[in-house]
N, C-alpha and C positions, 0 to 999 in steps of 0.2 A: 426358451432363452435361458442360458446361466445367469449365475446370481453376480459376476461382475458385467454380463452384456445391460443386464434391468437396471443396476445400478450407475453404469454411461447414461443410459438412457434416463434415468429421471435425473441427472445431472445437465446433461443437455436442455431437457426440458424446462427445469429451473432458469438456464443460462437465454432458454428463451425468451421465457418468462421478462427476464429482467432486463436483458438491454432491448434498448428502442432501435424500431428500424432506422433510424436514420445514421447508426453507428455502426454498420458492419461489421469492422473489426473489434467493436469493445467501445466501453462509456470510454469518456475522457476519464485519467486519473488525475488525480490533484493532491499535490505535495505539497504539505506544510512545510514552510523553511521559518526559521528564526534569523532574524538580520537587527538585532538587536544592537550590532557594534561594525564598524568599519572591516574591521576583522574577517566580521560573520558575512560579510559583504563582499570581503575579496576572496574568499576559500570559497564562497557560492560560484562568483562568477570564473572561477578557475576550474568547478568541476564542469558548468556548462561549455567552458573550450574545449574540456575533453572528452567530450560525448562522442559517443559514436556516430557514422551516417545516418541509421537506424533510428537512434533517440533523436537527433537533431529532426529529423523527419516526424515524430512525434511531436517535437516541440511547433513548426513548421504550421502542421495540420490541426493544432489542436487538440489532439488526444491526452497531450501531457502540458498538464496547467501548474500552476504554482500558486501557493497560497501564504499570507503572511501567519503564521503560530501566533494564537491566541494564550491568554494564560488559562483558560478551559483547556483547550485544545492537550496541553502539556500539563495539565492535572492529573494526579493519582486517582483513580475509582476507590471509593471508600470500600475500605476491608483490602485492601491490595496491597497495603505496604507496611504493614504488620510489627511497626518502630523500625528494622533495618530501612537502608536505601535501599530503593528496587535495583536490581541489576539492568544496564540499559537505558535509567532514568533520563541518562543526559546523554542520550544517542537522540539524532534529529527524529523526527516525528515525521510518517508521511500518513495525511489523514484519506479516508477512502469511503466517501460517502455511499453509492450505490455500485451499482456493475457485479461483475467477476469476478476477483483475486484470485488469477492464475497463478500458474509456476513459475513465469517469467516474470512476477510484479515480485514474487517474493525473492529471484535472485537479482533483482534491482535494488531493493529493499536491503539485500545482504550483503552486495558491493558497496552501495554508502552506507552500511553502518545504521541501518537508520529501523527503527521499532513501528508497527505500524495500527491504527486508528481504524475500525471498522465499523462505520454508520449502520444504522439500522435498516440501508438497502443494498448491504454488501454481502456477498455471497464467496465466502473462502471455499474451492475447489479441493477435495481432497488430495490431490496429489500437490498443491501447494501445501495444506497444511502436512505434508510429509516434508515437503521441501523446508518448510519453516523449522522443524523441528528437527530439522540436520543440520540445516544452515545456522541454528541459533535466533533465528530472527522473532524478537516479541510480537503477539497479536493479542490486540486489545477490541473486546466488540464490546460495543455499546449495545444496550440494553433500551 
């Protein structure tokens, strides 16, 4: 076997690993929103009009949850921000407890704009983290 076939493979393996049978296609994701103003309230529910079939079918099924933004949740990790503002600070937050982080989560991620939160059972796929770093998109893992 070459050294990128071994490499699917223990990535596969890990992605087994991790999700549970009863989600074939992937854990649910759960996005942190912030709805701290009327505002933050009608630009949410304007993005959700304009989901696609696809996402709307996500939302439908339960794969894609939402979650209210804590003020943890939108904390800086000490040592991160070194007196400037972080670049991205005030891009929404989507927090991602366990699962996968595909390449599809990260151009979700980079269509809204939004920096992402990786629990200590999330598993960033390396062709997202290429994606992430084309795309601009922040990734922050928890420790």
């Amino acid at each position: 076997m070459s050294e990128p076939e071994e490499l699917r493979a223990l990535v596969r393996e890990v992605i087994r690993d991790v999700l549970p049978s009863g989600f074939p296609g992937g854990l649910p994701m759960a996005e942190t929103v912030n709805l701290s103003t009327d505002e933050d309230l009608a630009v949410f529910v304007k993005r959700l009009l304009d989901l696609d079939p696809d996402q709307r079918e996500e939302l439908r099924s339960g794969r894609k949850r939402f979650r209210l933004a804590t003020t943890s949740a939108l904390s800086v990790p000490a040592g991160a921000a070194n007196g400037a503002e972080r670049a991205g600070e005030s891009a929404p937050v989507r927090r991602i407890e366990r699962g996968a982080v595909t390449e599809a989560v990260i151009k979700a991620a980079a269509r809204a704009g939004e920096r992402l939160v990786l629990g200590r059972g999330a598993v960033l796929t390396p062709l997202a983290r290429d994606r992430a770093r084309a795309s601009g998109v922040q990734i922050e893992k928890e420790r």
